[in-house]
C-alpha positions in Angstrom: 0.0 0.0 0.0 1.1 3.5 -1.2 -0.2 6.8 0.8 0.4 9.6 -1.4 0.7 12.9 0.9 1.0 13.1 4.6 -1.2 15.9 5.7 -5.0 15.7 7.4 -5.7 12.6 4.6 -2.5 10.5 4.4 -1.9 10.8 7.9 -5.7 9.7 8.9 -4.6 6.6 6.4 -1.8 5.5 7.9 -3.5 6.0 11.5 -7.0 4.1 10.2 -4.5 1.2 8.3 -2.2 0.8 11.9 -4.9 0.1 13.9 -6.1 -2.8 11.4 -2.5 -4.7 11.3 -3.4 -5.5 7.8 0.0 -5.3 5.6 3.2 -2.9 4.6 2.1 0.7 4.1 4.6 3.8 2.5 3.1 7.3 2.9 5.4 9.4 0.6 5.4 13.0 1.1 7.4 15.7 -1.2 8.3 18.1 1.8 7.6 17.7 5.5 4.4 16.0 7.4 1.6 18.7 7.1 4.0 21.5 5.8 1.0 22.4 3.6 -2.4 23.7 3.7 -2.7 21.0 7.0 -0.1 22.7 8.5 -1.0 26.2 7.4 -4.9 27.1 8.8 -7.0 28.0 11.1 -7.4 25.0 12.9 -11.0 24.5 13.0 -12.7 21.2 13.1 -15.8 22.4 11.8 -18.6 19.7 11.4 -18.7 20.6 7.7 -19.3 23.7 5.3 -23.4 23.7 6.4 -26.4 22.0 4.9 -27.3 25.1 2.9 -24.2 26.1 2.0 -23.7 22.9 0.3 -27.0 22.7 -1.0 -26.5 26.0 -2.7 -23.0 24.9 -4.4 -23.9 21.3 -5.4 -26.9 23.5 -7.4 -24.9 25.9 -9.0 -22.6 22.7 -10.8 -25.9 20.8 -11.8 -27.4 23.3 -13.7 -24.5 21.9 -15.8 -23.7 18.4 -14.8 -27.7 17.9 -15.2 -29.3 19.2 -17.6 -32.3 16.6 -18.6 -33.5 17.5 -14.9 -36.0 19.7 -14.3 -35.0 23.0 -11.7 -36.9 21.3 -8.9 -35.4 17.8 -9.2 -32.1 19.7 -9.6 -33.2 21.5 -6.2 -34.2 18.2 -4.6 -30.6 16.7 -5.8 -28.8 19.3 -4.4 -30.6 19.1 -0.8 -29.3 15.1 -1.0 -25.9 16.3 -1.8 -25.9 18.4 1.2 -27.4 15.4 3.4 -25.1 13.3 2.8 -22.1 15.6 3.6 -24.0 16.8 6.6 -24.0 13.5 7.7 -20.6 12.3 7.1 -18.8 15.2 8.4 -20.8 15.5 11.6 -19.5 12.2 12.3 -15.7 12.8 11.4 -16.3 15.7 14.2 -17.5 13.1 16.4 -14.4 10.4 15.4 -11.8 13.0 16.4 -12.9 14.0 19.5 -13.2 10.2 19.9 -9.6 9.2 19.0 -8.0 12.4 20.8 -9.6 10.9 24.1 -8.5 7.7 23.6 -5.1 8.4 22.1 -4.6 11.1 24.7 -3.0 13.4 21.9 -1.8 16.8 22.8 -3.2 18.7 19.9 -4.9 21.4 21.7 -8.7 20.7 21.5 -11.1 22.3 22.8 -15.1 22.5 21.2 -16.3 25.5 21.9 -17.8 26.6 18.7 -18.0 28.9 15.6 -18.9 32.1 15.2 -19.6 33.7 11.5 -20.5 37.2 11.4 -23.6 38.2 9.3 -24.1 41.8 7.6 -27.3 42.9 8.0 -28.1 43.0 4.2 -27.4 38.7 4.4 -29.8 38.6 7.6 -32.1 36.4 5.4 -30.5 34.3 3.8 -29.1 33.5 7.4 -32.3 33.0 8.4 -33.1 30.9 5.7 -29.9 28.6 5.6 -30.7 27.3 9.6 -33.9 26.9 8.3 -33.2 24.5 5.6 -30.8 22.4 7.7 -32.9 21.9 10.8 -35.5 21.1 7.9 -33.3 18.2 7.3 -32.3 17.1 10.4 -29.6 19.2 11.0 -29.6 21.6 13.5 -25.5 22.7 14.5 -25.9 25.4 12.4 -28.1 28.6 14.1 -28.0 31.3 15.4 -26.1 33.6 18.3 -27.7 36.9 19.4 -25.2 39.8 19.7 -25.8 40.0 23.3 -24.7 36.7 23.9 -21.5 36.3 21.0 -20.1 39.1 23.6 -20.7 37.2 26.5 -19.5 33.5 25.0 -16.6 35.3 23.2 -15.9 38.9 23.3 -16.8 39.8 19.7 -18.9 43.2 19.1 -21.6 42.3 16.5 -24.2 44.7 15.3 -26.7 41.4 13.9 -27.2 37.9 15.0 -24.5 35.9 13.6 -24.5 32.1 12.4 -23.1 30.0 15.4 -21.9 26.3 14.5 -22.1 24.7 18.3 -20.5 21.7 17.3 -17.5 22.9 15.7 -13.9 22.5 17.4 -11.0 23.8 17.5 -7.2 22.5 17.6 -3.5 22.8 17.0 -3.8 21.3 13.0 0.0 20.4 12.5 -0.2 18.6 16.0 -3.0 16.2 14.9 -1.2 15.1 12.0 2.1 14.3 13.8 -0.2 12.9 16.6 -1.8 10.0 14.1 1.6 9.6 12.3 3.3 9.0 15.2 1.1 6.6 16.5 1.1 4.7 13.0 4.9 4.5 12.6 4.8 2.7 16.1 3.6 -0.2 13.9 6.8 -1.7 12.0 4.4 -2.0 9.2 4.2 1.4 8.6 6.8 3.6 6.8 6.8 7.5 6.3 9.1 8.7 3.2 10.0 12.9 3.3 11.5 14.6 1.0 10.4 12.3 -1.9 7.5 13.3 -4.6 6.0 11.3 -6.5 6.1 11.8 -10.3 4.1 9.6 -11.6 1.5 6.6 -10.9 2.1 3.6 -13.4 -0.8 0.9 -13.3 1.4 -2.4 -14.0 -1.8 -4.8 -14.0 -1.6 -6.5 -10.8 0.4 -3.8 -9.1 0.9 -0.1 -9.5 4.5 1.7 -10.1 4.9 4.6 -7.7 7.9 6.8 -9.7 9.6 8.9 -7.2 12.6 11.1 -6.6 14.0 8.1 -4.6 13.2 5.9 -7.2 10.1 3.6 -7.7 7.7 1.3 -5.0 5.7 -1.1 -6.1 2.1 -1.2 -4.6 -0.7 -3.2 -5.0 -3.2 -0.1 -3.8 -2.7 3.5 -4.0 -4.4 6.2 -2.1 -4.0 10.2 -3.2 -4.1 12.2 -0.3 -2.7 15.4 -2.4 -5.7 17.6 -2.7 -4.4 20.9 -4.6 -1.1 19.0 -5.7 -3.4 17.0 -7.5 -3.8 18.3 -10.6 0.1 17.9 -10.9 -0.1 14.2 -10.6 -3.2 13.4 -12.5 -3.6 15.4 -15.4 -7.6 14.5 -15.9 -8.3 16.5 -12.8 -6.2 19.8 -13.9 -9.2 22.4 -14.2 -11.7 20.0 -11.5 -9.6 20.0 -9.0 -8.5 23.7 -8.2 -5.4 24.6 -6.1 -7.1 28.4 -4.2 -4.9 30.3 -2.1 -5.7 31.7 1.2 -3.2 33.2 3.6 -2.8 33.9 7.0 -0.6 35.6 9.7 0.3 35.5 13.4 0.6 38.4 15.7 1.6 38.4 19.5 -0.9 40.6 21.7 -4.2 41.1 20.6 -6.9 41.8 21.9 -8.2 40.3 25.9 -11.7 40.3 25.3 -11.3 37.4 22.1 -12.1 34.1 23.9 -9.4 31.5 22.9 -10.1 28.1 21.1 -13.5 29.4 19.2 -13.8 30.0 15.7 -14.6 33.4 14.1 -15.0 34.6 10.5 -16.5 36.8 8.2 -16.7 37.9 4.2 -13.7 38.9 4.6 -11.4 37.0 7.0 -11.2 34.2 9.4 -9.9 35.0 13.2 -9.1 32.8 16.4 -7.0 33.6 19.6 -4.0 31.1 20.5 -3.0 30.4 24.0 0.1 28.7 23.2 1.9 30.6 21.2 -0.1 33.8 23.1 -1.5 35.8 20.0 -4.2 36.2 17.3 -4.3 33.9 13.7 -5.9 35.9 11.3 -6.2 35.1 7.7 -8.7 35.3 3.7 -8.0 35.1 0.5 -9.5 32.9 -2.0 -7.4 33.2 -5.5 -7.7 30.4 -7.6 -4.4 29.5 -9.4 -2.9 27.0 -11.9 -2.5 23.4 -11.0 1.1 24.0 -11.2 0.9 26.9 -8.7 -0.1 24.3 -6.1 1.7 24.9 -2.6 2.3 28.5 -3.4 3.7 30.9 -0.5 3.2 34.6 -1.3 1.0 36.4 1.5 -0.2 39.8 0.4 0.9 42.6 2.8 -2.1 44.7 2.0 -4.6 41.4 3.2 -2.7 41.3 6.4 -2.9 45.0 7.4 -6.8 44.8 6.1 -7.3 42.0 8.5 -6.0 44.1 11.8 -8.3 46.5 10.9 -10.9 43.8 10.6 -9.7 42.5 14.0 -9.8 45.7 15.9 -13.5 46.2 14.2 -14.7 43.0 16.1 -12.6 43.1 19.1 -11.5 46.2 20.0 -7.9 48.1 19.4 -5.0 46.7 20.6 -1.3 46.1 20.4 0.1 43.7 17.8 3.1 42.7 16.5 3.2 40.5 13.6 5.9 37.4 13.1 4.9 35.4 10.7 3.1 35.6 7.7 2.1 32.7 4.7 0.0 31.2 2.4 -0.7 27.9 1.4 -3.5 26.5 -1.3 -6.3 24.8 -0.6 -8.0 21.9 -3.3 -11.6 23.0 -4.5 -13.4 20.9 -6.9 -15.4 22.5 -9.3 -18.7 21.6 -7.7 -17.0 22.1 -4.4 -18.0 19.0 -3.2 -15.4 16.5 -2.2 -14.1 13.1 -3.9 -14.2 10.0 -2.0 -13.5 6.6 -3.9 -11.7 4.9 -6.7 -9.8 7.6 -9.1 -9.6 4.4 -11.7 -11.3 1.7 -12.4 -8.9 -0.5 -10.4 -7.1 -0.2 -6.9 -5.9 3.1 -7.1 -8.1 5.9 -4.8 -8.6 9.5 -4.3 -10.0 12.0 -1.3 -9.7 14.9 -2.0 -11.1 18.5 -3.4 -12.4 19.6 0.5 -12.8 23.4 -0.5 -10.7 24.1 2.6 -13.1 22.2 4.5 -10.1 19.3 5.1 -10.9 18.6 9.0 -14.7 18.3 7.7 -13.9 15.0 5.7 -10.5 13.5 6.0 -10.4 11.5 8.9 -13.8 9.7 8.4 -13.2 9.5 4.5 -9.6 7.5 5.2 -11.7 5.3 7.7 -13.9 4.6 4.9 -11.1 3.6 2.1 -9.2 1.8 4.4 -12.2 -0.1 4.7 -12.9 -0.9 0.7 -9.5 -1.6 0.8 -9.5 -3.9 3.4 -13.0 -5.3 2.2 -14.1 -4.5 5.9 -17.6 -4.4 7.3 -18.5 -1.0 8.0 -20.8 2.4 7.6 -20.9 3.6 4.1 -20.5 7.4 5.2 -19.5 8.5 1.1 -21.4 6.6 -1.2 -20.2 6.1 -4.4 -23.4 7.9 -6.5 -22.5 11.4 -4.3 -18.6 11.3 -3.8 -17.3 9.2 -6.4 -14.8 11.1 -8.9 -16.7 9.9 -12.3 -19.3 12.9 -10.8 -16.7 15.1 -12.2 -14.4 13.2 -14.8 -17.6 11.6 -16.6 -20.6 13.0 -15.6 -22.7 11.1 -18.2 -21.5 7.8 -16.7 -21.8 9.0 -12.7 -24.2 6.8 -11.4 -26.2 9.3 -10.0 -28.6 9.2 -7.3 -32.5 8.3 -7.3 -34.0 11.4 -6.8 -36.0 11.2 -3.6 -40.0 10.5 -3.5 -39.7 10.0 -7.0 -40.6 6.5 -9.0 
């Protein structure tokens, strides 16, 4: 077994595939573990981009994707989409709280929640997005009065903001060493830096993994690679998107922001470290070439708007900046992720999270170790939602009954 990547995905493998004693595993990562986007964001284990957030871009990419439908079977697709990610990710949430309390992992968790602020001219659609998912049985996503954001975590709003309760928070490079380190107590287990992959031969009964070091043979192959994707697989240059965000670290900050919860806006994302003492803030959302893929240029200007943005919400204060960088995140074109077999053999993909990586990873490699293993088990991504042929050949995606219809 091949792990391509060792971020959020491959190291979730190689912590799923450890646990099973089943066979050799190599994860082979061209820089350090989670030295990109994994490494590089906010640290929030949200419990998925919302039910009508989803809903609304799953629609958008069907208006293409599925044409002979009518608008309202499109609609009634889309709200399945969104269900079905709901579901999943809300139980990733739930598997990492799980394993950090039973691995003991010093990662810095804490749920506490996730607070995005609303203008008053999107009050509405607010209104109508917790609508839709309690509608459907999913009701994280609400609502947090002004009054009471201040209280939970010293933010100044001027309008009810949406408040994910379920979301959590922790130290993202620290998971991924945490799982890693716990598979590579397994002599089974092997972790490879420094050495990219070039290209993915199928041989038949095996696969040829061409690297910088030279070539493994593997029988299966997982792609944990998200934005690097494109790269490796040409077929997905142009569906799976490397977008840019940035962010920066400042000590001082603000008192009144309440460590360990989430914050963002239209324009920016915010938390409050304890360890480092300081405030992450961060945006952007530039899509760029496939072969722009890990790119590291913060923009000055972005970092400066983002005080302002910070002292806005939270009040003046003192900060210093010390580090600044950017890393890309993978965003498929219907930004809804891939889960399953990138062939038609042994080789697999997860990927194209839309930044959303703590939303899907660790339940999704659960779930391929599992096919791999031919292991009884939930299917949390079924094939006719997350498999890649619902971007690479839509005509032959083997797409979904559309509910309450015969």
């Amino acid at each position: 077994m091949a792990v391509i990547g060792a971020g959020f995905t491959g190291a979730a493998c190689a912590y799923h595939w450890a646990k099973q004693g089943a066979g050799t595993m190599v994860i082979l990562e061209m820089n350090d573990p989670a030295s990109a986007a994994s490494g590089s964001n906010e640290g929030l284990v949200v419990m998925g981009r919302y039910f009508a957030m989803v809903k609304g871009t799953v629609r958008k990419h069907l208006d293409l994707a599925r044409s002979d439908l009518t608008p309202a079977q499109r609609d009634k697709l889309a709200s399945q989409f969104a269900a079905a990610y709901a579901k999943s990710a809300y139980k990733n949430a739930d598997l990492i709280e799980e394993t950090i309390a039973r691995e003991g992992y010093d990662c810095d968790y804490a749920r506490n929640g996730w607070i995005q602020v609303v203008d008053e001219e999107d009050q509405a659609a607010l209104e109508e997005s917790v609508h839709l998912g309690q509608a459907a049985g999913f009701d994280d996503w609400g609502t947090i009065q002004p009054d009471d954001a201040l209280k939970l975590a010293g933010i100044r709003l001027d309008n009810p903001a949406g408040f994910s309760q379920g979301a959590a928070h922790f130290h993202p490079a620290k998971w991924v060493w945490s799982l890693l380190k716990t598979a590579l107590e397994q002599p089974f287990v092997s972790l490879f830096t420094r050495t990219q992959v070039i290209r993915v031969q199928d041989a038949g009964d095996h696969y040829l993994v061409h690297t910088t070091r030279g070539p493994i043979k593997a029988r299966f192959v997982i792609n944990a690679t998200e934005s690097f994707t494109g790269l490796l697989h040409k077929q997905y240059r142009d569906l799976i998107d490397p977008v840019q965000t940035q962010a920066a670290f400042a000590e001082g900050g603000s008192p009144n922001m309440a460590p360990d919860i989430g914050y963002s806006c239209k324009r920016g994302f915010f938390g409050r470290m304890a360890h480092p003492p300081g405030a992450l803030f961060g945006s952007d959302g530039t899509h760029l070439s496939y072969r722009e893929a890990g790119r590291n240029q913060p923009s000055r200007f972005i970092t400066k708007f983002l005080i302002g943005e910070l002292h806005r919400y939270f009040g003046r204060s003192s900060l210093r900046v010390t580090h600044e960088w950017s890393s890309t995140a993978g965003f498929t074109t219907d930004e809804f992720p891939v889960v399953g077999l990138l062939d038609d053999n042994r080789q697999y993909i997860i990927g194209g999270m839309c930044g959303s990586g703590t939303a899907v990873s660790f339940n999704a490699a659960r779930h391929v170790v599992q096919k791999i293993l031919d292991l009884d088990g939930p299917d949390d991504y079924p094939t006719q939602y997350f498999a890649p042929t619902r971007l690479l050949a839509p005509a032959e995606h083997p797409w979904p009954e559309i509910e309450g219809e015969t």
